[in-house]
FIROTI-503978 format. One record per residue (C-alpha): x, y, z; residue number from 1. Coordinates in steps of 0.001 Angstrom, whole numbers. Example, Ala and Ser with C-alpha at 12.3 -4.5 7.8 and 13.67 -1.06 7.14 Angstrom:
<recs>
        xx        yy        zz     k
     12300     -4500      7800     1
     13670     -1060      7140     2
</recs>
This chain:
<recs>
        xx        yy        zz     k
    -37049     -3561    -20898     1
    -34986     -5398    -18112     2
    -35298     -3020    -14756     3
    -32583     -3790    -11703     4
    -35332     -4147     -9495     5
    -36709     -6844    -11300     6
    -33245     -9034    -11026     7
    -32579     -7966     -7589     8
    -36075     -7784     -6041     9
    -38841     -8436     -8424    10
    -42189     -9826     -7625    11
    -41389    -13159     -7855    12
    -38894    -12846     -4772    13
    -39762    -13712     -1403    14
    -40123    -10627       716    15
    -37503     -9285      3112    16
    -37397    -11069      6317    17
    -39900    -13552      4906    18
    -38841    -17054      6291    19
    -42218    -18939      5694    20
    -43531    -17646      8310    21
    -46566    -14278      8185    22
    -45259    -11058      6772    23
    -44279     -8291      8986    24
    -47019     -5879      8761    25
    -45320     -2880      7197    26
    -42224     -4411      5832    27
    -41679     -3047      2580    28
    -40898     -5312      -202    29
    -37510     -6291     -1997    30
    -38188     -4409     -4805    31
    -38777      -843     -2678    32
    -35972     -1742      -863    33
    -33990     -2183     -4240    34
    -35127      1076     -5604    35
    -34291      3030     -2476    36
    -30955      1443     -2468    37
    -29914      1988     -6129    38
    -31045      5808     -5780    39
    -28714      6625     -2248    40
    -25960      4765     -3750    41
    -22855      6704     -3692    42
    -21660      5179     -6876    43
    -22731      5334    -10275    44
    -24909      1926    -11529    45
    -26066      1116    -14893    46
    -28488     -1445    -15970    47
    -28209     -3158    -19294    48
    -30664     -5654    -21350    49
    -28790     -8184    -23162    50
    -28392     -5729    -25794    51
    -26337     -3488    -23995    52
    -28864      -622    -23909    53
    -29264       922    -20779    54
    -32474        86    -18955    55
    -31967      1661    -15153    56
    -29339      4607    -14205    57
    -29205      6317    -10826    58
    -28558      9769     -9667    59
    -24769      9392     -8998    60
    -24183      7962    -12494    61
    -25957     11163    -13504    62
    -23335     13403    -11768    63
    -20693     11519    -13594    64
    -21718     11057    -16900    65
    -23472     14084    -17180    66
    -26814     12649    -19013    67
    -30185     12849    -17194    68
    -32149      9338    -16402    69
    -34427      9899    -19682    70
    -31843     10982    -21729    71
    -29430      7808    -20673    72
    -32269      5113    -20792    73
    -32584      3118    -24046    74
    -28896      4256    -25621    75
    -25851      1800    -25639    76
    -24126      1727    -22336    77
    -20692      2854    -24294    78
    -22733      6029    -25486    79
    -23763      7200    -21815    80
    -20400      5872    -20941    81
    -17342      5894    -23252    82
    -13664      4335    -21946    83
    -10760      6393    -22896    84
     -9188      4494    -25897    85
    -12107      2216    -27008    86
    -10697      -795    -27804    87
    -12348     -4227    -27558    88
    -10816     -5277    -24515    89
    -12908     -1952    -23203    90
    -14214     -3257    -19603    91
    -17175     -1467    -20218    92
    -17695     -3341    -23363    93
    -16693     -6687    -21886    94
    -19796     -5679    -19563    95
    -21797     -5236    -22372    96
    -21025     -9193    -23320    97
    -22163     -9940    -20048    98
    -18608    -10613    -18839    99
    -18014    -10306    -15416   100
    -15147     -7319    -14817   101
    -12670     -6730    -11663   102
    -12829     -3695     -9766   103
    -10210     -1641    -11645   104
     -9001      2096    -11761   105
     -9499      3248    -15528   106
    -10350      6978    -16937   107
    -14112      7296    -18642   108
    -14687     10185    -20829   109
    -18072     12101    -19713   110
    -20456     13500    -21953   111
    -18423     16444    -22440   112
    -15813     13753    -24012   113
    -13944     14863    -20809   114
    -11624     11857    -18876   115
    -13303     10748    -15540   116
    -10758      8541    -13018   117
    -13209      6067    -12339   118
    -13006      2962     -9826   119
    -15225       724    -12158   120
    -16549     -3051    -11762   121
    -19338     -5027    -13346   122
    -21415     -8302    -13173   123
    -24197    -10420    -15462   124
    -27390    -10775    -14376   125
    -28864    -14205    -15264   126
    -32445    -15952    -14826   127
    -32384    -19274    -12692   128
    -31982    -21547    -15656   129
    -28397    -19668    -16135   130
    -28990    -17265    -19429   131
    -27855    -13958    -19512   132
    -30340    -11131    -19559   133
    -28243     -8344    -18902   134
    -25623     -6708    -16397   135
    -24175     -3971    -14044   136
    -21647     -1526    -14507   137
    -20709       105    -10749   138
    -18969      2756    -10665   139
    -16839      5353     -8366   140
    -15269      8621     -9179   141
    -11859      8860     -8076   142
    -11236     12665     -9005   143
    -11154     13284     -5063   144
     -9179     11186     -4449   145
     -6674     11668     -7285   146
     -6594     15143     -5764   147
     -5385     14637     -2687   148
     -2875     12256     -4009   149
     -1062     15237     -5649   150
     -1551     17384     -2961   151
       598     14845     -1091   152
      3023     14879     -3692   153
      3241     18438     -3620   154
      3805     18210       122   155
      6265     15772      -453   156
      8467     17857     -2573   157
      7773     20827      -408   158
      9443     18663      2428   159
     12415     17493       439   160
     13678     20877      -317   161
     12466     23656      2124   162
     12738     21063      5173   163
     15782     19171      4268   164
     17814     21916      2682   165
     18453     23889      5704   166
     18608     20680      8496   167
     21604     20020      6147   168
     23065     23092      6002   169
     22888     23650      9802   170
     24393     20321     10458   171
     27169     20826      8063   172
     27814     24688      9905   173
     27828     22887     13290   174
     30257     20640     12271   175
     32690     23069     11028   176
     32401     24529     14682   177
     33280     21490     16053   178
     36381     20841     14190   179
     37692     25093     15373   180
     36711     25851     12075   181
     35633     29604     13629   182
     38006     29435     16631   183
     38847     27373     19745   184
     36136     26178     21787   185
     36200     25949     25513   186
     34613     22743     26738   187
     31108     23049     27796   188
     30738     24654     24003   189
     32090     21443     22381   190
     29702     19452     25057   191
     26925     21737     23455   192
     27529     21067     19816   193
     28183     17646     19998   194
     24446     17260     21647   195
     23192     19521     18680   196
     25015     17562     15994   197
     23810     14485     17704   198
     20400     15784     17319   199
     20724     17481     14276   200
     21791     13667     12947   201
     18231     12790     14345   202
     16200     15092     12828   203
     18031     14432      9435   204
     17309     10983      9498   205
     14160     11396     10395   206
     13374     13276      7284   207
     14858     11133      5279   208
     12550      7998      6643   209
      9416      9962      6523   210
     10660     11003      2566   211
     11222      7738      1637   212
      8416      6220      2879   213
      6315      9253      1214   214
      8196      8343     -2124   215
      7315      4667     -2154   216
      3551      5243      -752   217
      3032      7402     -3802   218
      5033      5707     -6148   219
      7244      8763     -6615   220
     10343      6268     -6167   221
     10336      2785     -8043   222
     12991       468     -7052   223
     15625       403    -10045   224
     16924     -3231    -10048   225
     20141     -4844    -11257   226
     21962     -7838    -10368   227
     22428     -8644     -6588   228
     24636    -11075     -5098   229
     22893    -12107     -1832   230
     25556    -13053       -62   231
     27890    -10216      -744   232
     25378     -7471       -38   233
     24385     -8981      3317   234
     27840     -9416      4948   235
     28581     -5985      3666   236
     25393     -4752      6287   237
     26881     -7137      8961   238
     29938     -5414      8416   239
     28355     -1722      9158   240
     26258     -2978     11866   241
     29354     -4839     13526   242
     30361     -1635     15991   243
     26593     -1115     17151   244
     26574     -4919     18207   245
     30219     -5281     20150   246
     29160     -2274     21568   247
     26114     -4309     23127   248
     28275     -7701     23246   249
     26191     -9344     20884   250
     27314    -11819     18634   251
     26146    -11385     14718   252
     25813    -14980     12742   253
     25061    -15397      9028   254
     24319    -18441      7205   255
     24177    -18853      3363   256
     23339    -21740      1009   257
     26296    -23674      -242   258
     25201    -22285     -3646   259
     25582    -18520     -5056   260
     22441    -16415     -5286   261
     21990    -13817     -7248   262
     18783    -12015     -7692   263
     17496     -8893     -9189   264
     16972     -6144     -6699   265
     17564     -2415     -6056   266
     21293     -2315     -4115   267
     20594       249     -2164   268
     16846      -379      -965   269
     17922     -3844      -409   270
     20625     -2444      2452   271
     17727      -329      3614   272
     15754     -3561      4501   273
     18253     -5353      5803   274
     20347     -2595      7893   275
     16736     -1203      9422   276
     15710     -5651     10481   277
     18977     -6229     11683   278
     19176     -2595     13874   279
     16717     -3247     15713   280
     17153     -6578     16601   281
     20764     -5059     18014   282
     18532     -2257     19171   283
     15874     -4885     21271   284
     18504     -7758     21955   285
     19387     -7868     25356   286
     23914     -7601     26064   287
     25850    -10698     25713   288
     23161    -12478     23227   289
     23018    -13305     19037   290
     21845    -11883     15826   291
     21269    -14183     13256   292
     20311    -13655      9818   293
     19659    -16466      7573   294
     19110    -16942      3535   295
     17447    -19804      2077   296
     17194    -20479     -1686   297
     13798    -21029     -2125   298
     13513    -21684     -6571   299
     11505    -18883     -7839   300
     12537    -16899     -4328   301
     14564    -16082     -1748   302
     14074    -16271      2167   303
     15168    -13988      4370   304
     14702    -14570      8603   305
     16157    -11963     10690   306
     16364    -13434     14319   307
     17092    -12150     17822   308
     16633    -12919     21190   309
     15098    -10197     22538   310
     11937     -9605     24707   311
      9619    -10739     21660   312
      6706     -8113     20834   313
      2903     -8725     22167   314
       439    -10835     20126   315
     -1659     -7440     20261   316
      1010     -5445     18698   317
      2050     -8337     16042   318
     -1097     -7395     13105   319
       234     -3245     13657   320
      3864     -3614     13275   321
      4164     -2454      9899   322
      1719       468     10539   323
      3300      4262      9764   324
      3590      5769     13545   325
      2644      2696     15614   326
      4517      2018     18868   327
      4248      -817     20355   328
      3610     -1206     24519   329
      7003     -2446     24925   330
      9346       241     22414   331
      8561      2583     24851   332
     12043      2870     26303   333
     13539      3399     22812   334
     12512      6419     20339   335
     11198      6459     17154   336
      8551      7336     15644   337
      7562      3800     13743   338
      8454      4847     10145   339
     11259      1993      9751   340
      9214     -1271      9950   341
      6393       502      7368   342
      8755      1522      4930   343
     10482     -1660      4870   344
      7205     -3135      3905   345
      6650      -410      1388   346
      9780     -1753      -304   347
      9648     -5339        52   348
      5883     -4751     -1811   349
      7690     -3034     -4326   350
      9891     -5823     -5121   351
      7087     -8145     -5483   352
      8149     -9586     -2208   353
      6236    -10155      1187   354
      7164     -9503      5141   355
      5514    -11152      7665   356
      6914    -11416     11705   357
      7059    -14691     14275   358
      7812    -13641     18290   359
      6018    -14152     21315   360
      6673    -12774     24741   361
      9938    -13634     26022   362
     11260    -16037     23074   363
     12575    -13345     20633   364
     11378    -12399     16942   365
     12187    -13452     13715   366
     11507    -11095     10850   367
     10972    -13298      7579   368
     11182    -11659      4300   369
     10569    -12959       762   370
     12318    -11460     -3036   371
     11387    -12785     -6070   372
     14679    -14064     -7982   373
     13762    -11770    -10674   374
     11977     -7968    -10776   375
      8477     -7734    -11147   376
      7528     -6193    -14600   377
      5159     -3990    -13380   378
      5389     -1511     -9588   379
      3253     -3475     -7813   380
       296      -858     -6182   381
</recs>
């Protein structure tokens, strides 16, 4: 029977840390060091002969399977290990062909015929002259994992009701005072709400960022496409964001191609990007300077470049921009807590798009930003 150790470190293998010169005295061979590895591995690993019957299988892929080492050795791989629907496409049966397979998420049934998440991958293993003698099914359960995934979906939901509820109810009650719904107020007690519903306005939003960006990291929210004309869309954010920039004496410039685009997009995720890019380069921009934004038709694509003359952000800050929660040195001065660059990412991702940032010290930054003219037909993960 073919034996791991045998393709990895067998007797005909040079020794580790055997260069031509004399041994190390001591220094185990490959093939111990093969066997020690394949039994600590944290993931399951199965051997197979050119057959497809299973000639080596460690501890872990013990624990998930639930057959012993005797019991597994000499069966078919797809009776120790069975996919879900067993169709001929089966990774684990392209394994068995000695096919090389991704690392993919699938579900495995055990031998309880119970489904297993498994992260699962596989390779040939071939003798010098190229033939295939057999192969290696790795293997990961992802039941852990899977867990927590719902537990953040449970604390998710938990947020979006017995947080949000009640910020919005407050806000609304606070409002009412302001506008003498319960009686004149003297002045110092209109100075007082207005700083709560100011704040209340902040906390709100707040929640709202940190739900959306909880929605798209779990794929709770998928973006629901439809037709998009660019051009409309964007001067209707320039038109929003007009106050915040004459407030700031900053001049905001668009330019379009000659041609109309239209592409397929969620509406209102699409302002999201664009209102969050262009707020904070008002937000960063020094008085009396421009905000350009700038569309390029680019075939299968469309360009995006958001650019301002601001400051310009650190080359050590550039590769964590789009991080959840990171500040760079620089934002200090304005608050936040770094959930508006990350979930614009999140979104552009789930368009099929990408997002990538050009700026050094002192010459501004220019956020570019790609969408595919037409939605992905699968939520990209």
């Amino acid at each position: 029977m073919l034996s791991l150790e045998k393709n990895i470190g067998g007797d005909g293998m040079k020794k580790l840390g055997d260069t031509g010169k004399k041994e190390t005295a001591g220094l185990p061979q490959s093939s111990e060091w093969a066997r020690v590895i394949i039994a600590k591995a944290p993931a399951g690993i199965i051997v197979m002969d050119r057959q497809g019957r299973v000639t080596d299988f460690n501890p872990a892929a013990a624990v998930i399977s639930g057959y012993g080492r005797e019991e597994a050795l000499g069966r078919q791989a797809t009776e120790v290990l069975a996919c879900e629907v067993d169709r001929e496409d089966c990774p684990i049966r392209a394994a068995m062909r000695g096919q090389e397979v991704e690392p993919q998420e699938m579900t495995v049934l055990n031998r309880r015929r119970e489904p297993v998440p498994v992260m699962l991958s596989a390779f040939p293993l071939k003798e010098a002259a190229g033939a295939t003698q057999g192969g290696v099914i790795i293997f990961r359960d992802l039941s852990p994992i899977k867990h927590l995934e719902n537990e953040r979906r449970h604390l998710v939901n938990m947020f979006a009701h017995d947080l949000k509820t009640p910020v919005v109810g407050m806000a609304g009650l606070v409002r009412r005072l302001r506008q003498g719904k319960a009686g004149p107020l003297t002045e110092p007690q209109q100075t007082y709400l207005e700083t709560i519903d100011r704040e209340m306005g902040r906390l709100e939003k707040l929640i709202n960022n940190f739900l959306e960006f909880a929605r798209l990291d779990l794929h709770i929210l998928a973006p629901l496409s439809s037709a998009l004309q660019v051009e409309s869309e964007c001067q209707a954010v320039l038109t929003l964001l007009q106050p915040l920039a004459e407030a700031k004496g900053i001049v905001l410039q668009a330019e379009y191609p000659q041609e109309v685009l239209v592409l397929q997009a969620d509406p209102l995720l699409f302002r999201r990007v664009l209102e969050n890019l262009l707020e904070n380069a008002i937000k960063y921009s020094p008085p009396r300077t421009t905000v350009a934004l700038e569309v390029q038709d680019r075939g299968q694509e469309v360009l995006f470049a958001v650019k301002d003359q601001g400051p310009g952000i650190a080359p050590n800050d550039l590769p964590h921009l789009f991080e959840i929660y990171y500040r760079g040195a620089d934002t200090e001065k304005e608050r936040g807590f770094g959930l508006g660059l990350a979930t614009v990412k999140r979104i552009i991702e789930a368009h099929g798009g990408r997002i990538w940032v050009e700026s050094s010290p002192g010459r501004g930054a220019t956020f570019h930003f790609t969408l595919p003219r037409e939605a992905p037909q699968t939520y990209p993960r």
